[in-house]
C-alpha positions as MATLAB code, in Angstrom:
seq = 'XXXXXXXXXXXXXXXXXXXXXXXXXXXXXXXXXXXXXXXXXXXXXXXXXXXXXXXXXXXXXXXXXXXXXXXXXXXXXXXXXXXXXXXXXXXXXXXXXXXXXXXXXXXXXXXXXXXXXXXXXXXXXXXXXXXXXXXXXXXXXXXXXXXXXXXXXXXXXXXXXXXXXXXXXXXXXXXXXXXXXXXXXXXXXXXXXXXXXXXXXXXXXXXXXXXXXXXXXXXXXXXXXXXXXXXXXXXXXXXXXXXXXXXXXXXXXXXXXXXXXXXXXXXXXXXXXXXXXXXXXXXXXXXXXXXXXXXXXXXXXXXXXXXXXXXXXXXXXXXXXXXXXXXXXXXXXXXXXXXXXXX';
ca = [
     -26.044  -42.663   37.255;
     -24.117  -39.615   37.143;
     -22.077  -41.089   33.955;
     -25.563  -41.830   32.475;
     -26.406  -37.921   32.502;
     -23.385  -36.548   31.832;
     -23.262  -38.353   28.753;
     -27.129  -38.354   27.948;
     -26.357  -34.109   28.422;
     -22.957  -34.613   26.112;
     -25.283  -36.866   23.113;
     -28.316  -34.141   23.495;
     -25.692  -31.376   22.847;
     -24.250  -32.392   19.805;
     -27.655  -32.821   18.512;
     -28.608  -29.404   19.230;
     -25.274  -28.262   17.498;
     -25.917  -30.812   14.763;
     -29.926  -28.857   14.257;
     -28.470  -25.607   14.821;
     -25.923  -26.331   11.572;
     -28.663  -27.891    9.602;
     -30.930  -24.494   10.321;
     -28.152  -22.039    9.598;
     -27.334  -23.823    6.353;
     -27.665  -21.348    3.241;
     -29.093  -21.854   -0.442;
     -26.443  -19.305   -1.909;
     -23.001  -19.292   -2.206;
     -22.101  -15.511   -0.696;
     -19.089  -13.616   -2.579;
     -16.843  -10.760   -1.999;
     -14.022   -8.683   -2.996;
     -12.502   -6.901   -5.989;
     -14.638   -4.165   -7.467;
     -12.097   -4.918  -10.445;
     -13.060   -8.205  -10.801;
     -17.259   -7.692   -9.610;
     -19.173   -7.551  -13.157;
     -17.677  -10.616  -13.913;
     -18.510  -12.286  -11.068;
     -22.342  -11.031  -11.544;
     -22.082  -12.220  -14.596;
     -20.755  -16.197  -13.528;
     -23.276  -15.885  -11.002;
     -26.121  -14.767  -13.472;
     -25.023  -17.972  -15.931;
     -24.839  -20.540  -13.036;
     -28.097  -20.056  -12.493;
     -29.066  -19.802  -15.487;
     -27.549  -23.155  -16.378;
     -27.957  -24.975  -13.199;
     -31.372  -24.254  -11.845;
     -29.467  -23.119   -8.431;
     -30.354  -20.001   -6.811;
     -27.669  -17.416   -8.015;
     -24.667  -16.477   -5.708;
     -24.754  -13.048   -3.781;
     -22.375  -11.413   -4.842;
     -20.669   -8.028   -3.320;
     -18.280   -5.695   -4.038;
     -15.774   -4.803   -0.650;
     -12.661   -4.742   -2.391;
     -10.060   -7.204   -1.871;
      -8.812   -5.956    1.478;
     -12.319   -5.590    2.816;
     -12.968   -8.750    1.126;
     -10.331  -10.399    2.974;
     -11.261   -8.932    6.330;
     -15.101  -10.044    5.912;
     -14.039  -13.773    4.480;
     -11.690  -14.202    7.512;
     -14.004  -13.581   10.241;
     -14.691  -16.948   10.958;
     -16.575  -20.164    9.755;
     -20.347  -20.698   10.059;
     -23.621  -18.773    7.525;
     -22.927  -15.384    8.093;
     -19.102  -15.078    7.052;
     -18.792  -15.039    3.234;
     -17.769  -18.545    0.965;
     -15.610  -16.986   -2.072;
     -13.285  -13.920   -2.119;
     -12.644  -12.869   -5.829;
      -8.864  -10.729   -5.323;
      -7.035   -8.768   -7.458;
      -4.391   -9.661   -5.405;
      -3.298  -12.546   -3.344;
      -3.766  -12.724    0.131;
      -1.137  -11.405    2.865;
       0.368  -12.942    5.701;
      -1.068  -11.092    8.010;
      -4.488  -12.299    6.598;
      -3.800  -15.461    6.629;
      -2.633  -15.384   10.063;
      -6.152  -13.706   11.142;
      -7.927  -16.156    9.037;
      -6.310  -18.873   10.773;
      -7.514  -17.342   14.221;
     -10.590  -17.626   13.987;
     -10.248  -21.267   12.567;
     -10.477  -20.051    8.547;
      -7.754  -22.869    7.638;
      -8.336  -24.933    5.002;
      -8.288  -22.282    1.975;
      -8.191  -22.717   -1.645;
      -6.458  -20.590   -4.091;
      -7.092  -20.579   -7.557;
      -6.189  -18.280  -10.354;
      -8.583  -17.342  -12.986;
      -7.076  -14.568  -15.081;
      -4.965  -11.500  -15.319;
      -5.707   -7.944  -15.202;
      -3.393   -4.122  -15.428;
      -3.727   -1.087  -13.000;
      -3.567    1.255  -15.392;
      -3.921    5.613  -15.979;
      -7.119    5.992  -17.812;
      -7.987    9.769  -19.259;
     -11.113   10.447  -21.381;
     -10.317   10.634  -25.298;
     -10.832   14.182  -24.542;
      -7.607   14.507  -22.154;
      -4.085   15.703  -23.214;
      -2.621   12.163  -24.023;
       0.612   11.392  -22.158;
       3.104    8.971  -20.960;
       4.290    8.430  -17.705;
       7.484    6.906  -15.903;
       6.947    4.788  -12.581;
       8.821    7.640  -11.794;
       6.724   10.287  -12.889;
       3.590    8.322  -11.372;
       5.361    8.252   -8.017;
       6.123   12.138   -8.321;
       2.724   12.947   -9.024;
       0.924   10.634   -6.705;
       3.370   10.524   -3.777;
       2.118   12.696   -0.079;
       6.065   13.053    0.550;
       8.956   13.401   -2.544;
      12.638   13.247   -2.220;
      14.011   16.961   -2.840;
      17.592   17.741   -2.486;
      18.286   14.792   -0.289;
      15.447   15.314    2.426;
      11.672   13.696    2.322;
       9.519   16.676    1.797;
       5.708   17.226    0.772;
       4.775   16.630   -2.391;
       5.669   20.247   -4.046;
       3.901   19.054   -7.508;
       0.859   21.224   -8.069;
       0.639   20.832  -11.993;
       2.060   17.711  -14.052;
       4.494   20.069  -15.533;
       5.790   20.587  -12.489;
       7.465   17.082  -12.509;
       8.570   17.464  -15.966;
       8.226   20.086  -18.649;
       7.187   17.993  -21.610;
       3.758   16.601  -19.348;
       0.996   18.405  -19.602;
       0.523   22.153  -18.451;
      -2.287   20.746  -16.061;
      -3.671   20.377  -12.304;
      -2.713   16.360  -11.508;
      -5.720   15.810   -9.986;
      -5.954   11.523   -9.863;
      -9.237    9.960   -9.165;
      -8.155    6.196   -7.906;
      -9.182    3.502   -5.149;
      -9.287    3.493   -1.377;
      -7.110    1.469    0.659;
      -9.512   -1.247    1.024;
      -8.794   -2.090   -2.612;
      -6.574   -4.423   -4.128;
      -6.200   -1.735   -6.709;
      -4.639    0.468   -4.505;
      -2.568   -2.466   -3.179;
      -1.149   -3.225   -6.850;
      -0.524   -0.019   -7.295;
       1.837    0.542   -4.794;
       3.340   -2.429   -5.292;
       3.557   -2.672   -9.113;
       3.834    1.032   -9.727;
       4.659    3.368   -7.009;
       7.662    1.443   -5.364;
       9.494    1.143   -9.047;
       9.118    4.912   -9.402;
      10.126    5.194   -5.623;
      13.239    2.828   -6.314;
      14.551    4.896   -8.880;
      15.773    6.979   -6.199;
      19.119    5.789   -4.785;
      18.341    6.627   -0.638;
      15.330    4.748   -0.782;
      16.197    1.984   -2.874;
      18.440    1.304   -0.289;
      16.224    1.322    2.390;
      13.944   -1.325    0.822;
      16.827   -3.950    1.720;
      17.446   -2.176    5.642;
      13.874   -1.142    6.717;
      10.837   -2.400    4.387;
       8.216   -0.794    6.788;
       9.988    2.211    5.965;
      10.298    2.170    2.294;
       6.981    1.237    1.860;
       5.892    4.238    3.754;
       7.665    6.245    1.732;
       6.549    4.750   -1.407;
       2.812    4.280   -0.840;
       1.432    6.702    1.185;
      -0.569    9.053   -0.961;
      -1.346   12.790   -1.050;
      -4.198   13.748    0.840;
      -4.325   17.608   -0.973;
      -6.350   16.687   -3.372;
      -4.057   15.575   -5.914;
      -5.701   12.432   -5.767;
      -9.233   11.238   -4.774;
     -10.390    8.385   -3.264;
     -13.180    7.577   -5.123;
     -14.184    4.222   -3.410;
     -15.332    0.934   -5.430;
     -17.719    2.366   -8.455;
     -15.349    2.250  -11.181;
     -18.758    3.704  -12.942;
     -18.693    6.624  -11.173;
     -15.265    7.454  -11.937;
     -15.481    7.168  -15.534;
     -18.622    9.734  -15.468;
     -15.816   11.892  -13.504;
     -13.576   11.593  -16.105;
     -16.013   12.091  -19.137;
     -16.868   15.479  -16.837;
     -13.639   16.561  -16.401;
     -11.282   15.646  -19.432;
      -8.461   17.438  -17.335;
      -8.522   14.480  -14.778;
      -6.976   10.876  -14.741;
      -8.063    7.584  -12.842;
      -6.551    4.671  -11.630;
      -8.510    1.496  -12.379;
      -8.178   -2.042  -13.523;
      -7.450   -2.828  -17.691;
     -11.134   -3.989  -18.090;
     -12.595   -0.491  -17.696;
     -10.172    0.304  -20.626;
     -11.004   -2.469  -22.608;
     -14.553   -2.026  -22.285;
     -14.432    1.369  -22.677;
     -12.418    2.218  -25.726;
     -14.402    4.270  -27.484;
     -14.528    6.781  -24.017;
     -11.423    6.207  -22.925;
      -7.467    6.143  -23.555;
      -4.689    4.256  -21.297;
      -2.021    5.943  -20.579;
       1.513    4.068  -21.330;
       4.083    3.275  -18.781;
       7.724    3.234  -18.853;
       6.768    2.957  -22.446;
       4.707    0.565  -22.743;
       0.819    0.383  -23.157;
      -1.589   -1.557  -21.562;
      -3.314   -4.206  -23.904;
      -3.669   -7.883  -23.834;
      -0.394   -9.031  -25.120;
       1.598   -6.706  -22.469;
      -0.485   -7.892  -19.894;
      -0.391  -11.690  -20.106;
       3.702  -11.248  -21.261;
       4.446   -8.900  -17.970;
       5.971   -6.601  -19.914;
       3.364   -3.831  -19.045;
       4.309   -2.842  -15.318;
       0.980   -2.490  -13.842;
      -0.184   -6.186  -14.741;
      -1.450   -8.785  -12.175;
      -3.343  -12.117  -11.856;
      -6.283  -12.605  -10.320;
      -7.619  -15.367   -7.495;
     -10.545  -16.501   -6.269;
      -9.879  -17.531   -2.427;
     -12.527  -20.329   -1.476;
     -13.397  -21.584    1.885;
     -12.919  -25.362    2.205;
     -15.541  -25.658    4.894;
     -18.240  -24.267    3.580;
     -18.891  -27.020    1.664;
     -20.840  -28.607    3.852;
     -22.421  -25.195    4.823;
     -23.095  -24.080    1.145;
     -24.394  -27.301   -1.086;
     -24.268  -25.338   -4.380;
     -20.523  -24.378   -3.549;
     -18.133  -26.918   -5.356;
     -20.709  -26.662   -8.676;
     -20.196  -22.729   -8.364;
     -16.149  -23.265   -8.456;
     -16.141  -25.685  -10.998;
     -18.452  -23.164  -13.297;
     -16.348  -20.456  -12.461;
     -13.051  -22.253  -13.891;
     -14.398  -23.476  -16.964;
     -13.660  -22.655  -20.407;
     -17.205  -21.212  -20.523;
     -15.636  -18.479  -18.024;
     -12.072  -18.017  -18.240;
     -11.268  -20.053  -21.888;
      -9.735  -17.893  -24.218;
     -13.463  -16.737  -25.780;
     -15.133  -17.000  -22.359;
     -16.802  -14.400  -19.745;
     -13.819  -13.235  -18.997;
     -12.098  -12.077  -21.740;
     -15.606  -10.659  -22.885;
     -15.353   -8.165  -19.540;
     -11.791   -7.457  -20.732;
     -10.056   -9.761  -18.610;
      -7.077  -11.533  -20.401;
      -7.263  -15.298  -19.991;
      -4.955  -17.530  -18.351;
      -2.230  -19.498  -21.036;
      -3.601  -23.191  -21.789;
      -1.043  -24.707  -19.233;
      -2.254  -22.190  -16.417;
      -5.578  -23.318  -17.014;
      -4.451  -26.761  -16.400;
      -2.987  -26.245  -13.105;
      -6.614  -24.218  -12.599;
      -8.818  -26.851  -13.149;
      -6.638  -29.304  -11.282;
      -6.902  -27.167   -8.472;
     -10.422  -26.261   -8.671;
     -11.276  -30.385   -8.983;
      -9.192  -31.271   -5.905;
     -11.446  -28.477   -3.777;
     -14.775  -30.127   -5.085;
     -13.175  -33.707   -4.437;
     -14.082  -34.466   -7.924;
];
């Protein structure tokens, strides 16, 4: 008799966890990340509705590190479905992820996109080094052997041929995968090119990315958190100011704005999708496997979201000045994107 309960108790349980899955089930695929990679997202989200008749995804901008944080919370209707990244994800994500039982994790790249110095056509045009960038942006500079604070008041100061001018950097907060790229793709070449802490990238990482990455708080440069809007209004205001934001703001915004070359090179499509620009980078979406079940509309939003419609060489994404995968990336995409849906 006691058998007979126990599982009677056991069968009514699952059925109340079975009700309770149905009930928290969701009509919208919920997104977030990259303010980089946001108005294109709106935009896939706006044209799967459109052509699908399914309501249209939420969709919110965190950044990519906030993103991260949110999407690896856990499994279940109130954690998010998609991440779109401007970066991929760390280790130390994944390992959180995988805590709270976020395992089974799809990564797919859609595209490719710059950091890059962006100055209103009214600022003094320049061109920077890693270097320079790393002089400028740096809270501590190497000066006569020892790690001291940034002494660089005016962009002169770091060399006499830049401009006679404040450096006063609007750019992303740490939350961003912006800001992430930027240490990584920018500041730690310019950082390298000093001998001492080259060689401390090979003894003590921790350390050299310390060095390299942490960022003046004096007002040299501003957070200016995830409205990329906002800081192109700042810049239009104040010609004598720079941001740091990702090559679609550029692209989009040619006729307001100039990009400022590095180690020689400018930022446009070609330099981009080649590497040769420094500041280039692909972008992901990350996609919960198990929220397929949660999310019905889920594997159609992927597969929408990967087709030529979107990221093909005349799609979406090149018309928010993205720059498109090559033919055979796009391959491996779509292959990707099929084996999430099970298609």
């Amino acid at each position: 008799m006691r058998r007979t309960l126990a599982i009677t108790a056991f069968t009514a349980s699952i059925a109340l966890v079975s009700a309770a899955s149905v009930a928290q089930a969701r009509d919208q695929v919920r997104i977030v990340g990259s303010s980089t990679i946001f108005p294109l997202t709106t935009k896939v989200a706006e044209y799967f509705a459109k052509t699908t008749g399914s309501p249209a995804p939420v969709v919110e901008s965190t950044g990519s590190g906030g993103g991260f944080k949110l999407f690896c919370g856990g499994i279940g209707e109130q954690y998010p479905d998609i991440v779109d990244a401007s970066r991929q994800i760390t280790g130390s994500e994944t390992a959180i992820c995988a805590a709270n039982s976020v395992r089974n994790i799809s990564e797919i790249k859609i595209g490719y996109d710059g950091i890059v110095l962006l100055g209103s056509h009214e600022a003094p045009a320049m061109a920077l080094t890693a270097r320079q960038l790393y002089l400028a942006l740096a809270r501590t500079v190497p000066v006569n052997g020892a790690s001291v604070p940034n002494p660089n008041v005016k962009w002169s100061d770091i060399d006499p041929s830049l401009p006679d001018l404040k450096i006063r950097v609007y750019g992303p907060p740490p939350t961003s995968g912006t800001r992430d790229l930027m240490g990584q793709l920018l500041l730690d070449k310019g950082c390298a090119t000093f001998s001492d802490i080259a060689n401390l990238e090979n003894t003590d990482q921790d350390s050299f990315r310390l060095l390299c990455r942490t960022l003046r708080e004096d007002g040299a440069y501003i957070q200016a958190g995830e409205n990329d809007r906002l800081v192109i209004s700042k810049l239009e205001k104040d010609p004598t100011s720079y941001g740091v934001m990702g090559f679609n703001n550029l692209d989009r915004n040619r006729d307001r704005l100039q990009g400022v070359p590095i180690n020689g090179v400018k930022p446009n499509y070609d330099t981009i999708l080649e590497g040769s620009y420094p500041g280039s980078r692909p972008l992901y979406l990350y996609v919960k496997d198990d929220h397929q079940q949660l999310v019905q509309s889920l594997a159609d939003f992927v597969s929408t979201y990967v087709s030529d419609a979107v990221i093909g060489e005349e799609g979406l994404l090149a018309d928010n000045g993205l720059v498109p995968l090559t033919a055979a990336e796009r391959q491996e995409t779509h292959a990707e994107a099929a084996k999430f849906s099970g298609k």
